[in-house]
VMD Tcl script that draws the C-alpha trace (Angstrom):
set ca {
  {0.00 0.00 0.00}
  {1.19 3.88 -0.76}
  {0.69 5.91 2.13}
  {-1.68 8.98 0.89}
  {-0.52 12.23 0.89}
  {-2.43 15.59 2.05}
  {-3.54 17.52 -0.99}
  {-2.64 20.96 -0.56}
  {-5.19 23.27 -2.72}
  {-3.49 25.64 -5.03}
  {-3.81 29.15 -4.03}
  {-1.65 31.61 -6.94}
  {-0.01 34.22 -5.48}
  {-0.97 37.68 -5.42}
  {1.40 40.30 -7.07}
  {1.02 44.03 -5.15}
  {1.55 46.94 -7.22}
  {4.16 49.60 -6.31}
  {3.07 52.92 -6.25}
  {5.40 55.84 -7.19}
  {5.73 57.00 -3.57}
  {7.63 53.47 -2.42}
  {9.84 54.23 -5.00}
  {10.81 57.82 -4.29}
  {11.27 56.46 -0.89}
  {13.54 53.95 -1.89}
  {15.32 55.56 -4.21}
  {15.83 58.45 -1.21}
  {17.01 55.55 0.71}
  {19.84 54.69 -1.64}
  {21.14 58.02 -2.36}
  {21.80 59.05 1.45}
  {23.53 56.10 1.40}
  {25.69 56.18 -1.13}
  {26.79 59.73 0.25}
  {27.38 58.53 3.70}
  {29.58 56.23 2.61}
  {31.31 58.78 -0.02}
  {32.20 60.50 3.09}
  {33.23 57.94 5.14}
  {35.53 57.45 2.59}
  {37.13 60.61 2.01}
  {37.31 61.04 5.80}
  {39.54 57.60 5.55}
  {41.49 59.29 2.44}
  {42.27 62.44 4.38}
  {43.59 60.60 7.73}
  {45.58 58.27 5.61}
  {47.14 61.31 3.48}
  {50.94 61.33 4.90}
  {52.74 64.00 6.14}
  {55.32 65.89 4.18}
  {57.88 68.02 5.15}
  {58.39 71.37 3.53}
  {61.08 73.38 1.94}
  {63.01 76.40 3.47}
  {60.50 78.19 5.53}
  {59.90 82.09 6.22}
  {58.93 82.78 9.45}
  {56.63 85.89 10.03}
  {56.33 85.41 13.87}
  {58.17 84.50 17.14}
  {57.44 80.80 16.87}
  {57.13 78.09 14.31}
  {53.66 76.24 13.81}
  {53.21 72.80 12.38}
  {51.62 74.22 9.12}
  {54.47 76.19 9.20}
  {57.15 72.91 8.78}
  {54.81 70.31 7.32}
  {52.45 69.91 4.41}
  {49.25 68.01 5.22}
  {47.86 68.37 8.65}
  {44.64 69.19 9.58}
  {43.64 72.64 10.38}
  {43.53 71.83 13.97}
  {47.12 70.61 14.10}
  {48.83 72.95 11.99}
  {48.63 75.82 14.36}
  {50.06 73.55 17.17}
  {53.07 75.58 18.17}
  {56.57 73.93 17.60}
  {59.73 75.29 17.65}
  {61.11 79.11 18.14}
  {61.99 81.33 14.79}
  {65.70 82.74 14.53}
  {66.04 86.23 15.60}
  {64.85 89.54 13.29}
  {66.56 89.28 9.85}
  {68.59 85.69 10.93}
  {68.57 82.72 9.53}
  {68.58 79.36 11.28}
  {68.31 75.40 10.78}
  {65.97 72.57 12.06}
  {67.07 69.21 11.70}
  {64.39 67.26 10.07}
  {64.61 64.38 12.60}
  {63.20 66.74 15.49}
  {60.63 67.92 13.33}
  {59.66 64.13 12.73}
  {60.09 63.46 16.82}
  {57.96 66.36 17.52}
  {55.63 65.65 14.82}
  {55.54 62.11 16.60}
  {54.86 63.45 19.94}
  {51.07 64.71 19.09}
  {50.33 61.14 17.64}
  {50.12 61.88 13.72}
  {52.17 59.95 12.72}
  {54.81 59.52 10.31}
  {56.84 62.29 8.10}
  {57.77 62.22 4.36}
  {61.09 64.53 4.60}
  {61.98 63.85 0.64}
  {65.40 63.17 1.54}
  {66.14 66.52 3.45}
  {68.17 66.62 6.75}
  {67.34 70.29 7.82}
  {65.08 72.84 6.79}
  {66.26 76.32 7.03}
  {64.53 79.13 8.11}
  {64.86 82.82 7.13}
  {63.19 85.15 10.05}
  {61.25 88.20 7.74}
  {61.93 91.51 8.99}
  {61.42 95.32 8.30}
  {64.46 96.99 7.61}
  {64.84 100.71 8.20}
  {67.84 101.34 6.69}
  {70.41 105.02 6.73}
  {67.82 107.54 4.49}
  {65.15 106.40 6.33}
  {66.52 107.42 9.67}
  {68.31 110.29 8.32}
  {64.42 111.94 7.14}
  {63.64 111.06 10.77}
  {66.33 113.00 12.25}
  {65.57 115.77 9.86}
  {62.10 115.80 10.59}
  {62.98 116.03 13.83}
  {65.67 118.97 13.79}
  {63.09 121.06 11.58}
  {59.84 120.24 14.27}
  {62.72 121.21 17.65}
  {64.88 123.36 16.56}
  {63.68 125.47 13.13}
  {66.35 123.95 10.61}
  {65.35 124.00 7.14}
  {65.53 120.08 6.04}
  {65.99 120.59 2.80}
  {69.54 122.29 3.38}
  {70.47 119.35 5.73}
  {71.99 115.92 5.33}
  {73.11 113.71 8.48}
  {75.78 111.22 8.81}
  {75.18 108.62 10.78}
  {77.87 107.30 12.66}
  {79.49 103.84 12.48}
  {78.89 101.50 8.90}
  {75.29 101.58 7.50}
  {72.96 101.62 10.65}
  {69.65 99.35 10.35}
  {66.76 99.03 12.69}
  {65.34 96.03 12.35}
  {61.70 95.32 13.11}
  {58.34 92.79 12.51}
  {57.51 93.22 9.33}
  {53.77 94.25 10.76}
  {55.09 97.75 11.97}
  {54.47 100.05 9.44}
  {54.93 103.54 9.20}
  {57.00 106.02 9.28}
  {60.09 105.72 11.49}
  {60.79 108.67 14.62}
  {63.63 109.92 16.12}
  {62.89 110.41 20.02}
  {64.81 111.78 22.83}
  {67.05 113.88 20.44}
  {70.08 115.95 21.70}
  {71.30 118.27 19.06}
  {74.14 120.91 19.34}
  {73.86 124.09 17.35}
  {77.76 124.50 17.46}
  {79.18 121.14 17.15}
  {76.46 119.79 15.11}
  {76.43 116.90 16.80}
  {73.32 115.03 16.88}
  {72.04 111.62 19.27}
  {68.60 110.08 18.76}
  {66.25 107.13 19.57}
  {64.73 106.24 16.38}
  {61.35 103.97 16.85}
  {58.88 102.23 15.09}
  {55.24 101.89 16.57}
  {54.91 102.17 20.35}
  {58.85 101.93 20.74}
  {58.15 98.22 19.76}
  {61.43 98.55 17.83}
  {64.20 100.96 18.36}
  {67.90 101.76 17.59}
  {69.99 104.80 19.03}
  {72.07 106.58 16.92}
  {74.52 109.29 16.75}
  {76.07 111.80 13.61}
  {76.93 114.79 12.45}
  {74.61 117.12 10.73}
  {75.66 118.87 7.68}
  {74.89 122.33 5.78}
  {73.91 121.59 2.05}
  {74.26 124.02 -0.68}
  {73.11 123.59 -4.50}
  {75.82 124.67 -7.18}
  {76.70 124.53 -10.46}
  {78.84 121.84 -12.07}
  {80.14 121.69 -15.13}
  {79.68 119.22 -17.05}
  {82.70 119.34 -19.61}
  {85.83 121.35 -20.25}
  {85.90 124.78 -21.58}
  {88.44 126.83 -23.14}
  {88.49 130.38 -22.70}
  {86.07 132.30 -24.92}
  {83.69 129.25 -25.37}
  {80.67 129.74 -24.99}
  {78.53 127.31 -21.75}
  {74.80 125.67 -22.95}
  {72.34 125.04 -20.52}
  {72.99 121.19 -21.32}
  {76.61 121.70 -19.90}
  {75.07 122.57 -16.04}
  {74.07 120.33 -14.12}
  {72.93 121.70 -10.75}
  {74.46 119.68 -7.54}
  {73.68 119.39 -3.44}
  {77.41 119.66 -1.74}
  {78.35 120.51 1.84}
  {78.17 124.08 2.25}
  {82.21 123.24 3.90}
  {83.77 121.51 0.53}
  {82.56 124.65 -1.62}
  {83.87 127.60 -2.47}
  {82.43 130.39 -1.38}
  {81.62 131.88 -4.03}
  {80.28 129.56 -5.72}
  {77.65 129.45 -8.35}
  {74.08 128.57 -6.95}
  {71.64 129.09 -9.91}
  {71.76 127.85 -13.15}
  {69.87 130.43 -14.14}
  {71.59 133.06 -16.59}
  {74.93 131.29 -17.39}
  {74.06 129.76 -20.22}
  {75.17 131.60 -23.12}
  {77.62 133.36 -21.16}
  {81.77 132.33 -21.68}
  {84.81 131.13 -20.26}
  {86.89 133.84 -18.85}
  {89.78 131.47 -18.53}
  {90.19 127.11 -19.39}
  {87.78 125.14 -17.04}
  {87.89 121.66 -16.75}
  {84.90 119.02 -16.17}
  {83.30 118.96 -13.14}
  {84.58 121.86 -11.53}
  {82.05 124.21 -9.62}
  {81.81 127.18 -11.44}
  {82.45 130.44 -9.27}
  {82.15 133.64 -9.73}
  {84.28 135.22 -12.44}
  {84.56 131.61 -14.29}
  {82.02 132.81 -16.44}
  {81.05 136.31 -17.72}
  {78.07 137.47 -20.70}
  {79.85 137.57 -24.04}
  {81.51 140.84 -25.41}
  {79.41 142.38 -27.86}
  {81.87 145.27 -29.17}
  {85.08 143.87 -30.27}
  {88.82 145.40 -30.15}
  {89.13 147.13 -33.64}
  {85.86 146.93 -34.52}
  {83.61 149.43 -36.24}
  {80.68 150.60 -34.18}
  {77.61 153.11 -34.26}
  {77.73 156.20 -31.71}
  {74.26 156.72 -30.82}
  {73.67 160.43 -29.27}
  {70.63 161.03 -27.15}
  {68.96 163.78 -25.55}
  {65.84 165.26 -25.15}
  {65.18 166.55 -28.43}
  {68.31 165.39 -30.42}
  {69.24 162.49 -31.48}
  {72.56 161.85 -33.69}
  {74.39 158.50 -34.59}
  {77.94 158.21 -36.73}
  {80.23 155.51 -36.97}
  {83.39 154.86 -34.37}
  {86.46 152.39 -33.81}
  {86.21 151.14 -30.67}
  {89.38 150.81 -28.43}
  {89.08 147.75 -26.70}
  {86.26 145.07 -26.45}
  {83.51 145.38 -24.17}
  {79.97 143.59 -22.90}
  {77.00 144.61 -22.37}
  {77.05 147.76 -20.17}
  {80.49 148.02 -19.96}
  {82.20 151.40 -20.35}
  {85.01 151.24 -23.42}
  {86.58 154.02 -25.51}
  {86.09 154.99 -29.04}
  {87.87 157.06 -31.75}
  {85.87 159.28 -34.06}
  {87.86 158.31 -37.67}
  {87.61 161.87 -38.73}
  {88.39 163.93 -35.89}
  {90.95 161.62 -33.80}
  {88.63 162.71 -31.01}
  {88.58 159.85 -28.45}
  {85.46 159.53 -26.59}
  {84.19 157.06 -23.74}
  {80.86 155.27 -24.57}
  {78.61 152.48 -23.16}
  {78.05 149.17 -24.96}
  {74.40 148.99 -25.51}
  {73.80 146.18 -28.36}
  {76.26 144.11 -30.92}
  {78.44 146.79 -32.31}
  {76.38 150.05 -30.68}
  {77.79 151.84 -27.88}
  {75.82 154.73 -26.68}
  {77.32 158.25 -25.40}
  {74.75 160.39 -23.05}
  {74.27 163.67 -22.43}
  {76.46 165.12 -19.53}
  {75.10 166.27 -16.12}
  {72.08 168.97 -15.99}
  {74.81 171.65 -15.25}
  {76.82 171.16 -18.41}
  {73.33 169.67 -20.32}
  {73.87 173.36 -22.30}
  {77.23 173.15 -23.33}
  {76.88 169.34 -24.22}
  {74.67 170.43 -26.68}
  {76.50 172.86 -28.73}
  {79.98 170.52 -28.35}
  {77.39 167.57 -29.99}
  {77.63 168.55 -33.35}
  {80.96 168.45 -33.03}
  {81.12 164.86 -33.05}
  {79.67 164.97 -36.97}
  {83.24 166.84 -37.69}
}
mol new
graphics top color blue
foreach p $ca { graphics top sphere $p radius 0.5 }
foreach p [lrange $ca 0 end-1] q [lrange $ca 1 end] { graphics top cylinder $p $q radius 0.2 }
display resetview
């Protein structure tokens, strides 16, 4: 016999329908999770990013930072405080296996150093430098004691002072506490930067300046100067002559009264206007006075410019007469003093003869 078996009735099974809001749902689902686990894994990219050591540093501050050293660390880290930055201006060395010990110490890790043994590091500073102090310590004998600065120069004692400060200070650099005497010309100062944050004393002697003329090339006596030839110079009022030439204004066209070489300072005398009446030469007598007015032609004695008093021979009468250079080849005789005005006049004609 077969044992019987339990007939189970066939039931089909039912199919559901998904509507369009399970599937926004789902496909919500999915997304969030495929962006938490983006993130998750850029989170595991970051941490496992290594550390790198840098190149030769600048240091802007009294102490070196991690982000300062290394390439790499998290924001957090990098402004952990590490080592101390060389003096103002100085430059100094870290050997790379401290930076990798201290590195170490805060539990990050490793450091890729690229083969380097020591990073050096250059400390930035502000450097106020000579002309920079020496405007301070003109600024300061003009404000205290009524100099005109722009007839002054300082200098500074000792080779090339320089303050050095943080690069943040800016402004203009002041000379405090400033002992000046009128007869040596000796001068001491504190010169500063901000709230005395950086300062440097200094000491010098102040000088007079004077502006004079230079020329520029050699002349020969007779030659005429250009303005292109004068250059206008500031010298020490001491290593000048006194006479000297201060304006370049009105010597060019005048002429060498005797050889001058390049570069000398021209003084008075060096130079004088041209003649405009030569030695020999023939020249127009011009005769003026109130109501007459006679010109004739002359020889004139010696050479003369303009204004200068020269002689003149009539070349009819021999008569010798002393006349005043008033143009190129004119020379001017005037009537004689009111008391003689009368006799002047009748001995005019005479020069006609």
């Amino acid at each position: 016999m077969h044992a019987l078996r339990q007939i189970t009735p066939y039931r089909p099974t039912r199919v559901a329908t998904l509507s369009a809001g399970v599937v926004g749902r789902a496909l919500l689902a999915v997304l969030a999770l495929c962006l938490l686990v983006g993130q998750v894994l850029a989170q595991d990219d970051r941490g496992s990013a290594p550390l790198r050591l840098r190149g030769d540093v600048t240091a802007r501050g009294d102490v070196l930072t991690l982000g300062d050293l290394v390439e790499g660390a998290s924001a957090e880290a990098a402004h952990q405080p590490l080592f101390r930055a060389p003096a103002l201006g100085a430059t100094g060395t870290i050997q790379a296996r401290r930076i990798a010990d201290a590195v170490a110490g805060l539990g990050l890790g490793a450091v890729e150093t690229g083969g380097r043994v020591q990073v050096s590091v250059l400390r930035s500073a502000r450097r106020v430098t000579a002309p920079e102090i020496e405007a301070a310590l003109k600024r300061a004998l003009e404000a205290g004691h009524a100099l005109d600065a722009r007839n002054l120069a300082v200098r500074l004692d000792g080779e090339a002072p320089v303050l050095l400060a943080p690069v943040d200070l800016d402004g203009p650099a002041s000379a405090l506490d400033v002992a000046y005497d009128p007869r040596s010309r000796r001068i001491a100062a504190l010169i500063t930067l901000g709230e005395r944050q950086a300062s440097l004393r200094v000491t010098g002697q102040v000088v007079e300046i004077r502006e004079v003329a230079v020329l520029g090339r050699a002349l020969n006596r007779g030659e005429a100067v250009t303005a292109a030839d004068i250059t206008l110079e500031r010298r020490p009022r001491e290593a000048t002559p006194p006479d000297a030439q201060g304006a370049q204004g009105g010597l060019a066209g005048q002429v060498a009264q005797r050889g001058l070489s390049a570069g000398a300072i021209l003084r008075a005398g060096d130079l004088a206007p041209p003649d405009l009446v030569a030695r020999g030469e023939a020249v127009t007598i011009v005769f003026d006075a109130p109501g007459l007015n006679l010109s004739l032609r002359a020889l004139a004695n010696e050479s003369g410019r303009l204004g200068a008093t020269i002689t003149v021979t009539n070349p009819i009468s021999k008569k010798i007469l002393s006349a005043t250079v008033i143009g190129p080849g004119r020379v001017s005789v005037g009537p004689a003093p009111a008391i003689r005005q009368a006799s002047a006049a009748l001995d005019a004609p005479a020069l006609q003869r």
